[in-house]
ZASEVO-480029 format. One line per field, with one value per residue: z, x, y of N, C-alpha, C in turn; residue number from 0; residue in one letter. Coordinates in nm, 4 decimals. Layout:
<sites>
nw Z,...
nu X,...
nv Y,...
caw Z,...
cau X,...
cav Y,...
cw Z,...
cu X,...
cv Y,...
i NUM,...
aa a,...
</sites>
This chain:
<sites>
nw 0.7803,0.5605,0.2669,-0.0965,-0.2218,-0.5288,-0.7547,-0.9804,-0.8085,-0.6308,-0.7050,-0.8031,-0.9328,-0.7110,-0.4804,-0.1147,0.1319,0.4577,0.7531,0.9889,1.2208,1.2731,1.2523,1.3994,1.5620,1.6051,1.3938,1.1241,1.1737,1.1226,0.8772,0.6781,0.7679,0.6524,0.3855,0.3084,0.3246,0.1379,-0.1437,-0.1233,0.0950,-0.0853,-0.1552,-0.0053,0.0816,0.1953,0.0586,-0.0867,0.1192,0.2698,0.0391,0.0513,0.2767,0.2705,0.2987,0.3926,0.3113,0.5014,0.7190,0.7971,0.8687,1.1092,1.2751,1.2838,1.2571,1.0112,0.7198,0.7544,1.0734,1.0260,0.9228,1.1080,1.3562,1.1719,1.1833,1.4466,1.5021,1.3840,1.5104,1.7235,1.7095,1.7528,1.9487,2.1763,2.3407,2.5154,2.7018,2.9290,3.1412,3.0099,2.9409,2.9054,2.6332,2.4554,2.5216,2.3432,2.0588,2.0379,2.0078,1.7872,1.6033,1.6224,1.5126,1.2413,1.1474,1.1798,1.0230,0.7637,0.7616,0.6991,0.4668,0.3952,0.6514,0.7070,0.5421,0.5770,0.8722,0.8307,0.7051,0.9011,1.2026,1.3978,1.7060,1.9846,2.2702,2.1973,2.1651,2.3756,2.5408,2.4468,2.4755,2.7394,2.8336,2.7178,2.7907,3.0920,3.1182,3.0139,3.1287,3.3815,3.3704,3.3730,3.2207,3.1575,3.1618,2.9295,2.7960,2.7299,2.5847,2.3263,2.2665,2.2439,2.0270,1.7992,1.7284,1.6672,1.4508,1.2966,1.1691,1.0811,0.8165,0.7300,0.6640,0.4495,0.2613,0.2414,0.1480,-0.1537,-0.2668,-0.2226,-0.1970,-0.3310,-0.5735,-0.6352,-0.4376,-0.5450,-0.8135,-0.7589,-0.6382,-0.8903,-1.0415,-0.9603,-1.0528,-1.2968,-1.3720,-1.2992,-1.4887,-1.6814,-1.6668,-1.6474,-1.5314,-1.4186,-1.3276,-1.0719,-0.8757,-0.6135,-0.5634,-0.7076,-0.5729,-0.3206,-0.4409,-0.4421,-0.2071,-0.2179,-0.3302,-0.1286,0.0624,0.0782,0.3334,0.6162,0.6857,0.6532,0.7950,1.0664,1.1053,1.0945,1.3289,1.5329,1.5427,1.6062,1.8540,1.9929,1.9957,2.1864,2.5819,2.8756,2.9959,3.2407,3.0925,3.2439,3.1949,3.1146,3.2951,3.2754,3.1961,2.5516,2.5421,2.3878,2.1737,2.0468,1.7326,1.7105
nu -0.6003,-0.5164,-0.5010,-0.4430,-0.5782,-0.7198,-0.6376,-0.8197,-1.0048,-0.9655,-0.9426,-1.1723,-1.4445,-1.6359,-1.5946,-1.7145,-1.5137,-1.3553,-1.5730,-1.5322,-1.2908,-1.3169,-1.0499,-0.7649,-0.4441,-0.3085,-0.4502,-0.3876,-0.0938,-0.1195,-0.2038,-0.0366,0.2059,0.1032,0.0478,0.3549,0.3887,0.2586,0.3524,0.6100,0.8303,0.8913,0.6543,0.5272,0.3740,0.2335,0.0118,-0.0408,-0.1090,-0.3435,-0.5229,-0.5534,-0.6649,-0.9056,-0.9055,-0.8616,-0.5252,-0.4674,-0.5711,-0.4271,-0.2077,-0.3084,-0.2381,-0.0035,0.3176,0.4812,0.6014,0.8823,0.8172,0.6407,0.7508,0.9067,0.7425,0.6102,0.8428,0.8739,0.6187,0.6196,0.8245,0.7602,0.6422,0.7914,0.9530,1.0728,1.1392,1.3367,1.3684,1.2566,1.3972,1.6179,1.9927,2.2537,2.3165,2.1310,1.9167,2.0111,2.0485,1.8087,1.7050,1.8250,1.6468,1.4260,1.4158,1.5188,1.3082,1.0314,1.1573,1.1623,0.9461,0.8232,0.9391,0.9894,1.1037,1.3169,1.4390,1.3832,1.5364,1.7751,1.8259,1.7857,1.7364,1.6024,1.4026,1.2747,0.9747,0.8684,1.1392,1.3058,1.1443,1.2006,1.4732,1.5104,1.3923,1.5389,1.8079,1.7790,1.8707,2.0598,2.2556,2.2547,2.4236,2.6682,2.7562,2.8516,2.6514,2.7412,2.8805,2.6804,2.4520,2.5967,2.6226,2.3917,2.3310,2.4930,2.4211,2.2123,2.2309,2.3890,2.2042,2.0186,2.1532,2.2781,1.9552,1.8679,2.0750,2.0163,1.6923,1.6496,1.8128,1.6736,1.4237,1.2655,1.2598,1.2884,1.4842,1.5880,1.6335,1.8843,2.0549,2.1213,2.1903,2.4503,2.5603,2.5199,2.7138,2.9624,2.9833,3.0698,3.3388,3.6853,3.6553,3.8860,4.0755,3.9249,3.9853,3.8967,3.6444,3.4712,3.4460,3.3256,3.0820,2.7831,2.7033,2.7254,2.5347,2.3290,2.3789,2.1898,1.9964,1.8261,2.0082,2.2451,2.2150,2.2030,2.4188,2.6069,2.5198,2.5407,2.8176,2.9054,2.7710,2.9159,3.1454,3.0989,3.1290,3.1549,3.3058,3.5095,3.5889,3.5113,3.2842,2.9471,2.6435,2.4787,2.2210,0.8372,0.8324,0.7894,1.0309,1.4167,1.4972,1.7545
nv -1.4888,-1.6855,-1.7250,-1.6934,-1.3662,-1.3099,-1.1326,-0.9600,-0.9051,-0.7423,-0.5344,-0.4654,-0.2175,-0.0251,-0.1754,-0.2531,-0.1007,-0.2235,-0.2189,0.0857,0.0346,-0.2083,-0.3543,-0.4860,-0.4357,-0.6684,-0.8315,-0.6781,-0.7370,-1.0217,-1.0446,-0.9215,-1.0858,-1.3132,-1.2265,-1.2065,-1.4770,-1.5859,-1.4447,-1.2692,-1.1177,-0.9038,-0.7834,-0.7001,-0.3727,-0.0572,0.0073,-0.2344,-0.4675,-0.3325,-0.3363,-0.5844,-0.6445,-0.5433,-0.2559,0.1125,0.2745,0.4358,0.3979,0.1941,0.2796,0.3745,0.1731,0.0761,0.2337,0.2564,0.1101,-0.0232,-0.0526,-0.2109,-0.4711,-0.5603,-0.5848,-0.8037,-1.0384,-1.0749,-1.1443,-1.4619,-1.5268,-1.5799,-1.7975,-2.0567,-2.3147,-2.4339,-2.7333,-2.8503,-2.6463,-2.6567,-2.8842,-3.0018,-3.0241,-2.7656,-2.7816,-2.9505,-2.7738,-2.5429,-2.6585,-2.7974,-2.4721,-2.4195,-2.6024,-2.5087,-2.2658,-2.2835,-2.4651,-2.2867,-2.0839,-2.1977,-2.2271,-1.9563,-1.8154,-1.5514,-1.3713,-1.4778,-1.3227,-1.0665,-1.0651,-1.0979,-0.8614,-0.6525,-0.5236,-0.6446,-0.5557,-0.5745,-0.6040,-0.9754,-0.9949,-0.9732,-1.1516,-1.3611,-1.4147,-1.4019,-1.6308,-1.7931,-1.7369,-1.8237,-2.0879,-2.1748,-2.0265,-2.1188,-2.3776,-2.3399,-2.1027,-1.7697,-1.4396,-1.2988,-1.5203,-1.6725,-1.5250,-1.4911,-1.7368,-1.8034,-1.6574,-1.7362,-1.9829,-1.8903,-1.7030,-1.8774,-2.0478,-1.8717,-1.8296,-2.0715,-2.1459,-1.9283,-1.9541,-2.2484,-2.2400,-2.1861,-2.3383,-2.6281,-2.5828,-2.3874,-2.5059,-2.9175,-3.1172,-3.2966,-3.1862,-3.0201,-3.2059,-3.3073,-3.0924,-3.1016,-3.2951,-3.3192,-3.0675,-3.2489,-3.3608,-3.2642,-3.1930,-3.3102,-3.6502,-3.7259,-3.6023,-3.4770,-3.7164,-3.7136,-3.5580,-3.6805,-3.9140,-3.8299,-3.7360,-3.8462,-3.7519,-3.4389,-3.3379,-3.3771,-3.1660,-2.9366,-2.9311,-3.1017,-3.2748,-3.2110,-2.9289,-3.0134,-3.1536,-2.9335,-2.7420,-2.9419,-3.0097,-2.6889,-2.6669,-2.8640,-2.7465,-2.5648,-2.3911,-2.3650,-2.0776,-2.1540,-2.4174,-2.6261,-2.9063,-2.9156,-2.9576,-3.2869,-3.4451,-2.6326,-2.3805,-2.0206,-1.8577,-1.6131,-1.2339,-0.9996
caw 0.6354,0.4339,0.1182,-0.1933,-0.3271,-0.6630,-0.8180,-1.0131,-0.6785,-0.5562,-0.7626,-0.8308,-0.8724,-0.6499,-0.3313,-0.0059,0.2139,0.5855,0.8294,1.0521,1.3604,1.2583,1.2542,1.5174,1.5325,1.5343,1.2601,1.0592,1.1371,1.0321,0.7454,0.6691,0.7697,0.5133,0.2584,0.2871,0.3176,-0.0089,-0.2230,-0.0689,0.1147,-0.1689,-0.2134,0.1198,0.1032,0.2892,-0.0162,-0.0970,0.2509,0.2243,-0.0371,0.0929,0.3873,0.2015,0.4046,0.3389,0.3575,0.5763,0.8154,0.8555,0.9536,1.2647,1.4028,1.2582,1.1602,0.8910,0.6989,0.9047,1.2053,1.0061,0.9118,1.2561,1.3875,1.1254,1.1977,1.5823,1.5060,1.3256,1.5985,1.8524,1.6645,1.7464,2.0297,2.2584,2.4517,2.6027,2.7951,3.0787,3.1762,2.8946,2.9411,2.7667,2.4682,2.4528,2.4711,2.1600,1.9483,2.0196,1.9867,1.6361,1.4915,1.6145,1.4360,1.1795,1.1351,1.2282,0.8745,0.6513,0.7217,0.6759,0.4119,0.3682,0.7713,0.6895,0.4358,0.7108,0.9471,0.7663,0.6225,0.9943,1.3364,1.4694,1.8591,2.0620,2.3483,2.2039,2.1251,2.5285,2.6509,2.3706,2.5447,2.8906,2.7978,2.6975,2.8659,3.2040,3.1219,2.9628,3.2520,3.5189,3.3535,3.4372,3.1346,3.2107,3.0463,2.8091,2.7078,2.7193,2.5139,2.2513,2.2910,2.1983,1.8933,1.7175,1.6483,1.5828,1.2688,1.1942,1.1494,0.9819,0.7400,0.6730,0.6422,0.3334,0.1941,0.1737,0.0600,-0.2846,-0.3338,-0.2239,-0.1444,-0.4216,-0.5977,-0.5600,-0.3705,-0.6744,-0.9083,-0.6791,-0.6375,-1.0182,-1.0846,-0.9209,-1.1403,-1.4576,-1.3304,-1.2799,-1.6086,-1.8170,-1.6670,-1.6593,-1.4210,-1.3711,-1.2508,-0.9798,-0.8174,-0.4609,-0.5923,-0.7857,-0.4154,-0.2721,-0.5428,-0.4374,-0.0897,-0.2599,-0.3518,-0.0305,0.2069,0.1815,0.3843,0.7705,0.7710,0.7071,0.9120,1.1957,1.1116,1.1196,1.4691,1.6464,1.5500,1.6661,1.9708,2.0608,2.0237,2.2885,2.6620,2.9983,3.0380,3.2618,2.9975,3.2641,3.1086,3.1922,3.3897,3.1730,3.2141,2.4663,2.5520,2.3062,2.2203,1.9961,1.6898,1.6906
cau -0.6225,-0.4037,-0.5412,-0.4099,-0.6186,-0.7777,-0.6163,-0.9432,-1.1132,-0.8784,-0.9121,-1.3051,-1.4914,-1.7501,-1.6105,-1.6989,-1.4281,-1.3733,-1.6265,-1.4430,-1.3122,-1.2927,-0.9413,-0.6698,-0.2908,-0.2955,-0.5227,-0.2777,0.0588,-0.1105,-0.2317,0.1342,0.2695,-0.0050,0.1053,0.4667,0.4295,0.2437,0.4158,0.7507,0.8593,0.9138,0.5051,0.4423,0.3649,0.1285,-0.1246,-0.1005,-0.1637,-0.4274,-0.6030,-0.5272,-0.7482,-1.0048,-0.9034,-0.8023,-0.4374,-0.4802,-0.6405,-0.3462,-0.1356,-0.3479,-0.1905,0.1742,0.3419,0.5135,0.6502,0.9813,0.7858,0.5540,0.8324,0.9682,0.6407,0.5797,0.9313,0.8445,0.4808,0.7152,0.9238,0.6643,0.5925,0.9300,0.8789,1.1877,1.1149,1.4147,1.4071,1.2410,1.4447,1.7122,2.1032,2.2482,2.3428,1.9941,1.8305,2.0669,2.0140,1.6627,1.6826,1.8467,1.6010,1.3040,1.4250,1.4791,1.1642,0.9900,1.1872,1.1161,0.7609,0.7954,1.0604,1.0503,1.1366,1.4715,1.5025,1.3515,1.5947,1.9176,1.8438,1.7211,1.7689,1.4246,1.4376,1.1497,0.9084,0.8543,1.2551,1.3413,1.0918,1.2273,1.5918,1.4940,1.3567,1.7022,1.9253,1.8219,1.9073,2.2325,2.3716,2.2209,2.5016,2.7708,2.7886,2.8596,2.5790,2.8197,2.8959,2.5486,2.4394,2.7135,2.6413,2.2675,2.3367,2.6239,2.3456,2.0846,2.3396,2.4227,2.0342,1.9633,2.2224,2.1799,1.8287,1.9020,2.1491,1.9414,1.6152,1.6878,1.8474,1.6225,1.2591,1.2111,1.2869,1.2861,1.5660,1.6450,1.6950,1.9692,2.1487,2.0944,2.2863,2.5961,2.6156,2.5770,2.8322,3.0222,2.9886,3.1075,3.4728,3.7192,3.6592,4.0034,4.1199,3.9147,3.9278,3.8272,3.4989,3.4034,3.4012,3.2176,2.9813,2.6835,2.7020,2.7307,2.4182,2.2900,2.4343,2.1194,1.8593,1.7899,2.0896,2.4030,2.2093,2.2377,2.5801,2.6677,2.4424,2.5872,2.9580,2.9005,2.7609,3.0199,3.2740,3.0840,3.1567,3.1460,3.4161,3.5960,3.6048,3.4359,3.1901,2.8079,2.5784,2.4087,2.1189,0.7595,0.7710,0.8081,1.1152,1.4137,1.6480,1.8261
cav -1.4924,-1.7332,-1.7681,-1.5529,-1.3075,-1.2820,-0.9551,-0.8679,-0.8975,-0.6153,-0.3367,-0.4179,-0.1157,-0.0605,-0.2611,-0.1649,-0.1322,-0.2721,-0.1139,0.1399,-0.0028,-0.3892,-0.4041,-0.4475,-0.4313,-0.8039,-0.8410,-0.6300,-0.8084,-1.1469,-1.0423,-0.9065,-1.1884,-1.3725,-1.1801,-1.2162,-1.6229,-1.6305,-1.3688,-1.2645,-0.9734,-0.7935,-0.7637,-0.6518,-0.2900,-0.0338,-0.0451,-0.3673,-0.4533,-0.2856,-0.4217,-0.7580,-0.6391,-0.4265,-0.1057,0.1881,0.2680,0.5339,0.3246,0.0955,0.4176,0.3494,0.0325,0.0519,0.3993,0.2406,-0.0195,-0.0584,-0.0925,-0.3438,-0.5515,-0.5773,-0.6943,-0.9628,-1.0599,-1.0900,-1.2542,-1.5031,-1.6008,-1.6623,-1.9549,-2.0821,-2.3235,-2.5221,-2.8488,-2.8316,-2.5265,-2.7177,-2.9863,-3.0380,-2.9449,-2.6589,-2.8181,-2.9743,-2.6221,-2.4482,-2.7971,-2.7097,-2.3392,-2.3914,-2.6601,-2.4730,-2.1572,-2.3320,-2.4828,-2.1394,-2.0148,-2.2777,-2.1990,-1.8335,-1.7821,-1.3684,-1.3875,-1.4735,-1.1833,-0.9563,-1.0783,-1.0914,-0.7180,-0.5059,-0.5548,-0.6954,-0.5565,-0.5733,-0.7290,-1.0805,-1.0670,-0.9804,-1.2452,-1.5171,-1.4064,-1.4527,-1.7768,-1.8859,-1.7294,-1.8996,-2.2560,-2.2381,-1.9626,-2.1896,-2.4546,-2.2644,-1.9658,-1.6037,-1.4029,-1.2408,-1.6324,-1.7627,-1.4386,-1.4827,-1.8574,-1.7979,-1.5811,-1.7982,-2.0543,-1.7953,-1.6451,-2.0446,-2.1230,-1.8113,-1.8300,-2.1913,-2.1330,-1.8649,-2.0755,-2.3784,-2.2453,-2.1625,-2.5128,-2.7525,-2.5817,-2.3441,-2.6436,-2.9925,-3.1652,-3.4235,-3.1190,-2.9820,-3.3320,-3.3372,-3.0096,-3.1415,-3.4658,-3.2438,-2.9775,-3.2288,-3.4544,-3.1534,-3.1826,-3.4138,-3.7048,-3.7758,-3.4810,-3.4505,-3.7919,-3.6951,-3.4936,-3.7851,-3.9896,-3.7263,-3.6470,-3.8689,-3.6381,-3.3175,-3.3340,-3.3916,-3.0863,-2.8368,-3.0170,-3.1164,-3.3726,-3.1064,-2.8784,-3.0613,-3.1900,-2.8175,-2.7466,-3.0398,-2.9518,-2.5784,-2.6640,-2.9056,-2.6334,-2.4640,-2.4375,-2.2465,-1.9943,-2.2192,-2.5157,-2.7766,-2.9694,-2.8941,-3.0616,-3.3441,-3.4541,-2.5600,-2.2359,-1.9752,-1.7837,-1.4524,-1.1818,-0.8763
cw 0.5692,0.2613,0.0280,-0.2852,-0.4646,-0.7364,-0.8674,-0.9028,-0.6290,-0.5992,-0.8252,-0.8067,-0.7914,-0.5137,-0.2935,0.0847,0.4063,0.6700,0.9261,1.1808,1.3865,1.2406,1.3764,1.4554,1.4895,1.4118,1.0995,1.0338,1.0979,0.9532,0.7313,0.6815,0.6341,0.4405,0.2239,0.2720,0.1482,-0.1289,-0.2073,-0.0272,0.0142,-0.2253,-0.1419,0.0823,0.1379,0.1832,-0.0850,0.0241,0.2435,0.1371,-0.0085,0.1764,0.3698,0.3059,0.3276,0.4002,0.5068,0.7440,0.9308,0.9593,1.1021,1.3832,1.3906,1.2023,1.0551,0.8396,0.7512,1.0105,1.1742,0.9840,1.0159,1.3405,1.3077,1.1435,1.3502,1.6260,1.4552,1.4212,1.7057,1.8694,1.7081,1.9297,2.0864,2.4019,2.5374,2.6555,2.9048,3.1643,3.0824,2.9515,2.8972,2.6218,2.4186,2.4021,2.3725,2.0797,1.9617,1.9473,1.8381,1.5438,1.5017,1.5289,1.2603,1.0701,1.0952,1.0104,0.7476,0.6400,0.6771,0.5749,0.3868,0.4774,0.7530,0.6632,0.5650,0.8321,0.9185,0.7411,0.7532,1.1434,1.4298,1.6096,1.9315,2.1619,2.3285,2.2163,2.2752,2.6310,2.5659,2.4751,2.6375,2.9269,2.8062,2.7842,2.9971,3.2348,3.0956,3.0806,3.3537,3.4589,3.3228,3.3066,3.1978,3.1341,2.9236,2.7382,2.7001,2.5899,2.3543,2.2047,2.1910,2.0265,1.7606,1.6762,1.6069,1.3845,1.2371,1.1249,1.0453,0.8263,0.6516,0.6104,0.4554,0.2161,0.1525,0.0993,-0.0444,-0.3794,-0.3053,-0.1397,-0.2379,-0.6074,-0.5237,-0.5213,-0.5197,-0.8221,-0.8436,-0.6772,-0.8126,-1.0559,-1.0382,-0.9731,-1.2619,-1.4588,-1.3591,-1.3925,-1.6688,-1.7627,-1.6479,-1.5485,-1.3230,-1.2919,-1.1500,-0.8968,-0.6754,-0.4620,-0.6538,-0.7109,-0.3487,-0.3137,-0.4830,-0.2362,-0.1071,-0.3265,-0.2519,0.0689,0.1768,0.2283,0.5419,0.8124,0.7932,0.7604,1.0356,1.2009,1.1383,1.2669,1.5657,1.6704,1.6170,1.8060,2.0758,2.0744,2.1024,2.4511,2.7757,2.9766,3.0942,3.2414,3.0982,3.1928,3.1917,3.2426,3.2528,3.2287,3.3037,2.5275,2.4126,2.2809,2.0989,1.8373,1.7250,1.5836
cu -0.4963,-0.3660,-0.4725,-0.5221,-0.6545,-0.7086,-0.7294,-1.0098,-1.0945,-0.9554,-1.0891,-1.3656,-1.6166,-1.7391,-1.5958,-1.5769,-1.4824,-1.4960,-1.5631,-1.4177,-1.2592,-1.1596,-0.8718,-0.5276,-0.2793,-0.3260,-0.4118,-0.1989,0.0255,-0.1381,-0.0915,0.2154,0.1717,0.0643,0.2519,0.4786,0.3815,0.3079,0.5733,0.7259,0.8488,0.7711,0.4700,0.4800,0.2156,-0.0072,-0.1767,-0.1990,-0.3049,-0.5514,-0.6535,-0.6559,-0.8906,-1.0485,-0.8410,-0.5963,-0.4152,-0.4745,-0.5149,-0.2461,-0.1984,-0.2750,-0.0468,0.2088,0.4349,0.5831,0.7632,0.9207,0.6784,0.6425,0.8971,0.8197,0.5531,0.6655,0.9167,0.7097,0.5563,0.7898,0.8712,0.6359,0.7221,0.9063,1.0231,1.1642,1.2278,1.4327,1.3328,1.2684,1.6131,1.8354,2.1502,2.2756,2.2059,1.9123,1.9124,2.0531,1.9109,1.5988,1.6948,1.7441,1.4814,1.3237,1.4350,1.3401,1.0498,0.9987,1.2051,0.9798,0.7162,0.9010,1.1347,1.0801,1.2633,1.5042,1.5129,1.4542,1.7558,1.9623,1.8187,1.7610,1.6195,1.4679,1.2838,1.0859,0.9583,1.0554,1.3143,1.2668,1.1575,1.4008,1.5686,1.4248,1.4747,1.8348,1.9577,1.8633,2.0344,2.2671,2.3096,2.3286,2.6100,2.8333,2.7665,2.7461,2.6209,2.8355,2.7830,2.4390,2.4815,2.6155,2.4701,2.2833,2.4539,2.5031,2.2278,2.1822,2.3444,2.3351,2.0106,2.0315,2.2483,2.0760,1.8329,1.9732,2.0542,1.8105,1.5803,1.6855,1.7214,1.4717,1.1996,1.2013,1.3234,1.4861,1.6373,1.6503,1.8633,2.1008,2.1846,2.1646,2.4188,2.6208,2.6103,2.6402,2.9380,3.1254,3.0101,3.2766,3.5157,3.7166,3.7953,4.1189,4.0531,3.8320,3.8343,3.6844,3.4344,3.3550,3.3035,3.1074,2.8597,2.6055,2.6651,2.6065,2.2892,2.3025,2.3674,1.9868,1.9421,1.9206,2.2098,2.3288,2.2538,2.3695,2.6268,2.6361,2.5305,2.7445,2.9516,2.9058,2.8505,3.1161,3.2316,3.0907,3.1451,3.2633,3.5402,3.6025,3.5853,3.3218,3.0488,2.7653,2.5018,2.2570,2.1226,0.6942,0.8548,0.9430,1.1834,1.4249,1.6553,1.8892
cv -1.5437,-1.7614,-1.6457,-1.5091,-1.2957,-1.1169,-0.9397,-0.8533,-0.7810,-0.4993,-0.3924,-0.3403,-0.1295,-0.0581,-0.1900,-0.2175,-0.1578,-0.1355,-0.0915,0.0121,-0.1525,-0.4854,-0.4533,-0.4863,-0.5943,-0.8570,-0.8445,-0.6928,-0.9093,-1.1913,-1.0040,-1.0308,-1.3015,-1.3734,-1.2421,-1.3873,-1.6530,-1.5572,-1.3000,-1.1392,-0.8472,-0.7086,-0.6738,-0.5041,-0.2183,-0.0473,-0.1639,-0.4489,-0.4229,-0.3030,-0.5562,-0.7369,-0.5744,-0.3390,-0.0360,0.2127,0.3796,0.4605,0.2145,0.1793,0.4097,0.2417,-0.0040,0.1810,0.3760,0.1622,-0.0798,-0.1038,-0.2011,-0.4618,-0.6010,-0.6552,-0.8582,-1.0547,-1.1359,-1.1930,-1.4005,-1.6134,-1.6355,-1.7820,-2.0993,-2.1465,-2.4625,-2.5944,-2.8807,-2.7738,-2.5997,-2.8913,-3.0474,-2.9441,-2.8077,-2.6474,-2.8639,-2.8649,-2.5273,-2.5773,-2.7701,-2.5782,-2.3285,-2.4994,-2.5752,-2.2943,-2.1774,-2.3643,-2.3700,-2.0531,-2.0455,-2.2350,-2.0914,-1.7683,-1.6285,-1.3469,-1.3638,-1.3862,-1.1053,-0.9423,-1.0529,-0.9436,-0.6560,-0.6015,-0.5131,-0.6966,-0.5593,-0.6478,-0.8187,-1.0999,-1.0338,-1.1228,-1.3761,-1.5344,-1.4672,-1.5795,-1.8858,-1.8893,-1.7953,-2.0095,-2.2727,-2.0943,-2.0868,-2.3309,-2.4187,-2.1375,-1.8554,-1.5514,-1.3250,-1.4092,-1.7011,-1.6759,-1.5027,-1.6357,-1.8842,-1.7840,-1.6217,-1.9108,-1.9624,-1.7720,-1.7813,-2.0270,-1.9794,-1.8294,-1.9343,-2.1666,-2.0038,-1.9139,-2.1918,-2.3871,-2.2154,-2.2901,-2.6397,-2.7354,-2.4537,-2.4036,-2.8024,-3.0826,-3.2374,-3.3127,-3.0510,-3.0553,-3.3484,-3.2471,-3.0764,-3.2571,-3.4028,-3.1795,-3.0795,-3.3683,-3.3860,-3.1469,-3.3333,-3.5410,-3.7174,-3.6894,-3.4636,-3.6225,-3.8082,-3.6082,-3.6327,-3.9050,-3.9404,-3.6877,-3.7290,-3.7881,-3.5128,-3.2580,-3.3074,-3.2399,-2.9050,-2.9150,-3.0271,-3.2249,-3.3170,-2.9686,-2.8901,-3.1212,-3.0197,-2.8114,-2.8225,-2.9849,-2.7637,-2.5915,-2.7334,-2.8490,-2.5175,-2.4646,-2.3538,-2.2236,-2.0765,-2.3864,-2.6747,-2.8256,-2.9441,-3.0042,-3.2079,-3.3749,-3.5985,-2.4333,-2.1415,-1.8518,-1.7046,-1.4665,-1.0507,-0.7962
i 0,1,2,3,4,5,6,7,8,9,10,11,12,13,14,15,16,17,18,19,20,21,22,23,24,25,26,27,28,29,30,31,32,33,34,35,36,37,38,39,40,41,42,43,44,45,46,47,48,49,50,51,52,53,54,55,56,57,58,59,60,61,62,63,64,65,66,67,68,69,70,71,72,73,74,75,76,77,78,79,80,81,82,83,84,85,86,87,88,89,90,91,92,93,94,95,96,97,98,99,100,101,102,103,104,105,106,107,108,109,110,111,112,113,114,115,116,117,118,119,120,121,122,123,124,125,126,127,128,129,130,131,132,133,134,135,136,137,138,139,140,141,142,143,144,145,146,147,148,149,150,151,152,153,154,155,156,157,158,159,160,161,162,163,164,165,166,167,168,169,170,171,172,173,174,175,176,177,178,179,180,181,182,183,184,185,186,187,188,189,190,191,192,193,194,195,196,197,198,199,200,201,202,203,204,205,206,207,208,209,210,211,212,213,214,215,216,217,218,219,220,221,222,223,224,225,226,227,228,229,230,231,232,233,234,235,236,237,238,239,240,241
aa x,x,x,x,x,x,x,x,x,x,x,x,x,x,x,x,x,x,x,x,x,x,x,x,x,x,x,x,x,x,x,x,x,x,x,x,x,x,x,x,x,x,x,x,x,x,x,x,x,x,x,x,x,x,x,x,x,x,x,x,x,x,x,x,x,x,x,x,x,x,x,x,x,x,x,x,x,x,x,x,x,x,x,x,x,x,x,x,x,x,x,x,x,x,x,x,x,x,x,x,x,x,x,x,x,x,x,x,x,x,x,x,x,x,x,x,x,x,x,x,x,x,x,x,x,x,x,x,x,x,x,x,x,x,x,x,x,x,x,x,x,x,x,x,x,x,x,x,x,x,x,x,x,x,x,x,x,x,x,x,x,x,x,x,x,x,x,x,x,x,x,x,x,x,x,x,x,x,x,x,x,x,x,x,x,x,x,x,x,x,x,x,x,x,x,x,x,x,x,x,x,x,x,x,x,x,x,x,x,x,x,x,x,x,x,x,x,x,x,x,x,x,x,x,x,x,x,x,x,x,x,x,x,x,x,x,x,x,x,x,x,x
</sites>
């Protein structure tokens, strides 16, 4: 269910609610997850929910014991979606340049994710099998699993943090209002004083989007390395947070 709701539909008197039984846990988290893509985290709660699903709240108490542990599974439904063509065959720089666009990606599509992620420490299943996904490609190119770990989770925090950062600027608005603040910012002072912004300025406009992402990404990963600083070998499955 992706669609948004009618509020008078909600609270119409009368309606019958779900017949017993017709739910399941899944059901649940992707309505939750629904919710949260069209209205934000901040919507999602157990009687909204609820409504959304035309159940009782009670009912939901059946398949999640409570909104913490619902937030952690929409968080986890979330990241399943999250999908790296380089884990079978690709270096280890290959598979974290991967790991970070497909997370990425993943949290452009789901924007209260981020919140969810930034604010709790999402542990679980899907986030042990997304690990063990990763972790075997970059140790099998000569990382310790303390540095392949580490190694994982330095572009996870990039990408999320990016990802928070940039969608404000240039996807809750459009891109060319963004670029457009920084030429009126920067037409209210004096040009002449800041010659080296005034070089820069048709850039500065530019650096929240997919191209200083990956200028960040690439530079990270090149400052990354096995333990004993030889160079690795060179050359869609689903995968984590914490």
């Amino acid at each position: 269910m992706t669609a948004k709701r009618d509020a008078s539909a909600e609270t119409a008197p009368g309606r019958r609610r779900r017949p017993r039984g017709s739910l399941t846990r899944e059901a649940v988290v992707d309505a939750a997850l629904a919710l949260v893509d069209a209205e934000g985290v901040e919507a999602l709660s157990m009687p909204r929910l609820a409504r959304w699903l035309d159940a009782g709240v009670m009912t939901l108490y059946g398949y999640v014991r409570s909104k913490q542990e619902l937030l952690d599974a929409v968080a986890m439904r979330a990241i399943a979606e999250v999908r790296v063509r380089e884990l079978h065959g690709g270096d280890w720089r290959a598979v974290l340049l991967g790991w970070g666009r497909g997370i990425r990606q993943v949290l452009l599509a789901h924007p209260g994710v981020a919140g969810v992620l930034a604010q709790r420490s999402v542990i679980g299943p899907g986030i042990f099998r997304g690990l063990e996904l990763l972790l075997g490609p970059v140790q099998r190119d000569g990382f310790t699993t303390e540095a392949a770990a580490r190694a994982i989770y330095a572009v996870l925090i990039y990408t999320l943090g990016f990802v928070l950062w940039e969608a404000p600027r240039v996807h809750a608005q459009p891109a060319s209002a963004y670029a457009a603040q920084w030429r009126e910012g920067f037409a209210r002072v004096p040009a002449d004083e800041f010659p080296h912004v005034a070089a820069a300025l048709p850039y500065l406009g530019t650096l929240a989007g997919e191209a200083q992402f990956m200028f960040g990404l690439e530079a990270l990963v090149a400052g990354l390395c096995p333990p004993d600083g030889m160079p690795a070998a060179t050359e869609g499955s689903s995968v984590p947070p914490g």
